[in-house]
C-alpha positions in Angstrom: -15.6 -23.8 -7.3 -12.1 -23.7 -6.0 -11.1 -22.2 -2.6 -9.5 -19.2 -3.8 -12.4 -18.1 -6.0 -14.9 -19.0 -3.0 -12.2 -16.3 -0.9 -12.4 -13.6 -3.7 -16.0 -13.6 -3.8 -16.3 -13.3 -0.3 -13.9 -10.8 -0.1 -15.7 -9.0 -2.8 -19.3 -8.9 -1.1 -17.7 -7.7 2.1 -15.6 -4.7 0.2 -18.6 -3.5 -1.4 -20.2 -3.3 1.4 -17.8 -1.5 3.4 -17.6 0.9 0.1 -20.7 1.4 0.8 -20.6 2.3 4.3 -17.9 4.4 3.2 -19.3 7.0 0.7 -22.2 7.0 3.5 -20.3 8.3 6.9 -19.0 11.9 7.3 -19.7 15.3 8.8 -22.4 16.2 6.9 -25.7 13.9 7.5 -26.9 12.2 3.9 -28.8 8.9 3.7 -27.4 6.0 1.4 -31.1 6.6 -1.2 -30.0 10.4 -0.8 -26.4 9.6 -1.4 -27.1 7.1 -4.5 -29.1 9.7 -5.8 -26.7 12.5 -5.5 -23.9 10.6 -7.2 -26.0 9.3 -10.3 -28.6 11.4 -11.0 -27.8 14.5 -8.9 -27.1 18.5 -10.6 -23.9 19.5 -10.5 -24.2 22.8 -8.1 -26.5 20.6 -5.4 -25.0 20.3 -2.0 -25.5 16.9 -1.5 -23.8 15.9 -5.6 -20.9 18.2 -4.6 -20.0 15.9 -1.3 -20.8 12.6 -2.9 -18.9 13.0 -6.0 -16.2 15.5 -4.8 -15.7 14.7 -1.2 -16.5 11.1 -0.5 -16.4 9.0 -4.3 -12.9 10.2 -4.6 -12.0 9.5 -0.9 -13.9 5.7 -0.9 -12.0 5.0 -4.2 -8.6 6.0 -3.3 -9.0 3.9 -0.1 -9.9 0.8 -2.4 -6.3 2.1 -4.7 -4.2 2.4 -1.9 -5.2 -0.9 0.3 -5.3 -3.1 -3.2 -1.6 -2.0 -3.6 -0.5 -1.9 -0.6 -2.1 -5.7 -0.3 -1.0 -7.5 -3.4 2.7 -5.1 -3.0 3.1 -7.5 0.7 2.3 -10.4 -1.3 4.4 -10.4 -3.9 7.7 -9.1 -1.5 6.8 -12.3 0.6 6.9 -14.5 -1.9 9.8 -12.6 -4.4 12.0 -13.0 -0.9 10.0 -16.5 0.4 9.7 -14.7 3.6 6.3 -14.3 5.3 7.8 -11.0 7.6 8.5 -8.9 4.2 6.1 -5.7 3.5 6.5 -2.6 2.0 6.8 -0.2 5.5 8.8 -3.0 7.7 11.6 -3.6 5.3 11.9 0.5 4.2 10.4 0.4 0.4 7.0 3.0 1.7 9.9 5.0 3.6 11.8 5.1 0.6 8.8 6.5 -1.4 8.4 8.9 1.3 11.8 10.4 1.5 11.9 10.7 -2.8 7.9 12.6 -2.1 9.8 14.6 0.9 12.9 15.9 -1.3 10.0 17.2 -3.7 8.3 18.8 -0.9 11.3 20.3 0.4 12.1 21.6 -2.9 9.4 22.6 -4.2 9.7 20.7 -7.4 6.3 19.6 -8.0 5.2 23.4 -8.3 7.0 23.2 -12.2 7.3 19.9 -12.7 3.6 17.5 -11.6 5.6 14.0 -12.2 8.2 15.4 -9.4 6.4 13.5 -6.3 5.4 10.1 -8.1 8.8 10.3 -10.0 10.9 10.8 -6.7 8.2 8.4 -4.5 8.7 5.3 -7.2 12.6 6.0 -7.5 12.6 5.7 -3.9 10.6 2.6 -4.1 12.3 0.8 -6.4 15.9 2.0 -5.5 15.3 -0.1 -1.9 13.6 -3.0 -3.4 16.4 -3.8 -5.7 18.9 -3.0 -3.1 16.8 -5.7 -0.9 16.7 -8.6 -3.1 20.4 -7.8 -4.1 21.0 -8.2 0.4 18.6 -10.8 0.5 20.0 -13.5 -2.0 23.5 -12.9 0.4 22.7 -12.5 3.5 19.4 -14.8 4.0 16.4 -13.9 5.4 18.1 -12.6 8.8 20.2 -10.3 7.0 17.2 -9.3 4.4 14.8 -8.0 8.2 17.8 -6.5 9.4 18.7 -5.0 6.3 15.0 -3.6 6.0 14.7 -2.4 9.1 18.2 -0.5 8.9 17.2 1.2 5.5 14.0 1.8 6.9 15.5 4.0 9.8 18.0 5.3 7.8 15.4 6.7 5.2 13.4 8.1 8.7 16.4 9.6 9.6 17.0 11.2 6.0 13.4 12.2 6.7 13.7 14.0 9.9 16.8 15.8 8.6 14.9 17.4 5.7 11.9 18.4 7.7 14.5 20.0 10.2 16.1 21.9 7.5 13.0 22.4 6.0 12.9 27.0 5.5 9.1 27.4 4.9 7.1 26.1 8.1 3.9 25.3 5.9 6.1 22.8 3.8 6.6 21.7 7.0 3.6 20.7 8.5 2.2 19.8 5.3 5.1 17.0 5.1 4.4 15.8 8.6 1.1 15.6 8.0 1.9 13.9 4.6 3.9 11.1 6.5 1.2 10.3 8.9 -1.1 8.9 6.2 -4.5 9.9 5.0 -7.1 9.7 2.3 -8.6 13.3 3.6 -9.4 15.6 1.2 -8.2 13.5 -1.5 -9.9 14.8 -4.8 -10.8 12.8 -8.3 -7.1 14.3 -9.6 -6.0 11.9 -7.0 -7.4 9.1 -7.9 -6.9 9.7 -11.7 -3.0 10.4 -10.8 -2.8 6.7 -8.4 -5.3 4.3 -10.1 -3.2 4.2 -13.3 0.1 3.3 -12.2 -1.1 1.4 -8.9 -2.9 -0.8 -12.2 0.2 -1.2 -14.4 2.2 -2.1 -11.1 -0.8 -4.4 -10.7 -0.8 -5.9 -13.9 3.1 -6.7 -13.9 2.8 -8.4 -10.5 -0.1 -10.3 -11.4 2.0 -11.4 -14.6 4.6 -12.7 -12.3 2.1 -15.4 -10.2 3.5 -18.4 -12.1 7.3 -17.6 -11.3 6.6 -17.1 -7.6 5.1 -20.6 -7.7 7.5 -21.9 -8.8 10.2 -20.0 -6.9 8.9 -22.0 -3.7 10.6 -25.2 -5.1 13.8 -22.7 -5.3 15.6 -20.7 -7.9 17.2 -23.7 -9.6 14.0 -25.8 -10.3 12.1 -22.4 -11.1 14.7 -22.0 -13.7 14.6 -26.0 -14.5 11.0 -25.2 -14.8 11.5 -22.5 -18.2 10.5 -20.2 -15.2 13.4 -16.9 -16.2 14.4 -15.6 -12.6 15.8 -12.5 -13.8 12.4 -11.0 -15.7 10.1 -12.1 -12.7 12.5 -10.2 -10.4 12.3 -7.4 -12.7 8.7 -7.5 -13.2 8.0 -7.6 -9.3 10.3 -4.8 -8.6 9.3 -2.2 -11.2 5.6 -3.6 -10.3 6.0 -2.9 -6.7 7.9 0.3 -7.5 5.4 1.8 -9.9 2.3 1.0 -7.7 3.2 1.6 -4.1 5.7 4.9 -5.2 2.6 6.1 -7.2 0.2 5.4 -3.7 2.3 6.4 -1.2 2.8 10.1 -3.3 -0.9 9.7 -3.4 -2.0 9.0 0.0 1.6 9.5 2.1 3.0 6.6 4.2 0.5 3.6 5.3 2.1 0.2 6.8 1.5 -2.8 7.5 -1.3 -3.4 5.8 0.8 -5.8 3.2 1.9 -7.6 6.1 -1.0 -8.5 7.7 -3.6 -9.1 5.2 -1.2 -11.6 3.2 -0.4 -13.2 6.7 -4.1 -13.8 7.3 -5.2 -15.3 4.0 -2.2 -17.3 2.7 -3.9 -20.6 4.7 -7.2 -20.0 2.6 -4.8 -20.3 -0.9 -2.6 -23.6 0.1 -0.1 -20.9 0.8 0.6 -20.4 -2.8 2.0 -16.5 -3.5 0.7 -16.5 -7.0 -3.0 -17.9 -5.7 -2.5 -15.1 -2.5 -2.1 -12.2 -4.9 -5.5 -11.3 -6.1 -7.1 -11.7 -2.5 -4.6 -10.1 -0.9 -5.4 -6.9 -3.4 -8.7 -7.6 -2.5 -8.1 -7.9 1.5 -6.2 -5.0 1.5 -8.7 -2.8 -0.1 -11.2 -4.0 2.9 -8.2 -3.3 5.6 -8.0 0.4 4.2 -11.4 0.8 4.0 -12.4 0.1 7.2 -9.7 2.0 8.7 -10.3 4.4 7.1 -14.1 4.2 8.9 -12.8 3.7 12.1 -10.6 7.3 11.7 -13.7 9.3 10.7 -16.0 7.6 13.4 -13.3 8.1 16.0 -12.7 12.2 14.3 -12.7 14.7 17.0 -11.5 17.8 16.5 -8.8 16.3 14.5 -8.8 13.5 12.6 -6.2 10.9 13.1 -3.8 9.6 10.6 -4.5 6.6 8.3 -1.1 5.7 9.0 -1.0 6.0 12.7 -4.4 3.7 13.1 -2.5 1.1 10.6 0.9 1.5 12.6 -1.6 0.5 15.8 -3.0 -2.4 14.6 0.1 -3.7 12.6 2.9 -3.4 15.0 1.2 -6.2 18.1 0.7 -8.1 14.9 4.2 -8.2 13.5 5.4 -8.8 17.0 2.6 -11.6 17.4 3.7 -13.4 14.2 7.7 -13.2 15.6 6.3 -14.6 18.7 4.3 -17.2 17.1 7.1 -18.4 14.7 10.6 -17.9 16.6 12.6 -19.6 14.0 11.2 -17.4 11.1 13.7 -15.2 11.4 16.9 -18.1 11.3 15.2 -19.7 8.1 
């Protein structure tokens, strides 16, 4: 038994538990037997079905979507750019999404036209990913952080502009509270809208763990190696475009979560980005999901953004790992 499957099933025992715990917490008291029950074998008009299968299933299951993307998303940008600081909300490509779901929202698009938001959130996506690997092969990794974090801003800045225009006040706060991040509310349409796309982005990634392999030895024994550089960038970019575009229209904006879960298993994989991909799905999902935890345990009369709680945990880390490793950036 190798290293990396003894991490996946690992990972796996701990996810399903914290699914568990999941579909178990909320504001209205039901005991896991009760809750089992409900969801299986429950009617349709009792109570206790209607908030298991339309309040906290959906919910649980979009938090396992949205964490798996987000996860293996960080892990294949780190090894696409070899660059252990790259992730989908530090180097703009979530921002990106946002500001394509924003436009929608400020345009009310998706009112005659459904595909608007995922449409607009993985154009966004995979407009600033190409755009990123086109700076990064130039500039190095320096220029490829600096070049992230730029576009990020910019994109915020685009943000904040539309939301000031913004004429209706309930588009309004329904984008800022789109931005912050949160699986509230979130209904089965949700999920059957996300878990498609975030699989086919999945699937193309997972497709490319050979060629990021290989691509650590560098671009010319890669290609030495009958490894073609231009599909695997391809297939990581439309990949990371269809998945996290489709989640963030999903769920709104959640970072960090690619950065840190990748960060944190690489050593258990020999630091191999096509051996990190599958746990880092898999870690990511368990991130989510017990952030997702902590903001209902924590609810007052609010409940707090997904995306804040990420931003609060994810930000010491990134500044942690720059601390850590002062020449990562000059690499």
């Amino acid at each position: 038994m190798t290293r990396t499957f003894r991490l996946c099933i690992i990972l796996c025992v701990a996810l399903f538990l914290a699914f568990l715990v999941s579909l178990a917490i909320g504001y209205a008291s039901l005991p896991l037997r009760g809750l089992l029950h409900a969801l299986f074998l429950g009617a349709p008009d009792d109570a206790h079905t209607i908030i298991a299968r339309d309040i906290r299933l959906p919910r649980a299951a979009l938090g396992l979507v949205v964490g798996a993307t987000l996860g293996i998303g960080g892990a294949a940008l780190q090894g696409l750019f070899r660059n252990p600081l790259a992730e989908p909300g530090i180097v703009g490509v979530s921002t990106s999404a946002g500001l394509g779901a924003v436009i929608v929202f400020y345009f009310g698009l998706a009112r005659h036209f459904p595909w608007a938001l995922p449409l607009a959130a993985m154009a966004g996506a995979a407009f600033t990913t190409l755009l990123l690997f086109v700076i990064g092969r130039r500039a190095g990794t320096l220029g490829l952080i600096l070049a992230g974090v730029a576009l990020n801003s910019l994109m915020t800045a685009l943000t904040m502009l539309a939301m000031s225009l913004s004429p209706n006040p309930f588009a309004l706060s329904e984008i800022v509270y789109w931005l912050m991040g949160s699986l509230k509310d979130k209904s089965l349409a949700d999920l059957a809208f996300a878990a498609p796309l975030s699989m086919i982005g999945a699937a193309l990634i997972l497709s490319a763990g050979r060629g990021l392999d290989a691509l650590t030895l560098g671009e010319e024994a890669a290609a030495s190696l009958g490894i073609s550089l231009r599909v695997l960038r391809l297939r990581i970019i439309a990949g990371v475009a269809l998945s996290v575009g489709a989640c963030v229209a999903a769920a709104g904006s959640i970072g960090f979560v690619g950065l840190i879960v990748p960060h944190l298993l690489r050593p258990f994989v020999g630091h191999r980005p096509g051996a990190l991909l599958i746990p880092a799905a898999l870690g990511g999902a368990l991130l989510l999901t017990l952030a997702d935890i902590g903001v209902r345990l924590t609810a007052g009369r609010s409940e707090l953004g997904l995306g804040v709680v990420t931003a609060f945990i994810g930000a010491p880390f990134f500044f942690w790992l720059v601390a850590r490793a002062p020449g990562a950036l000059s690499r």
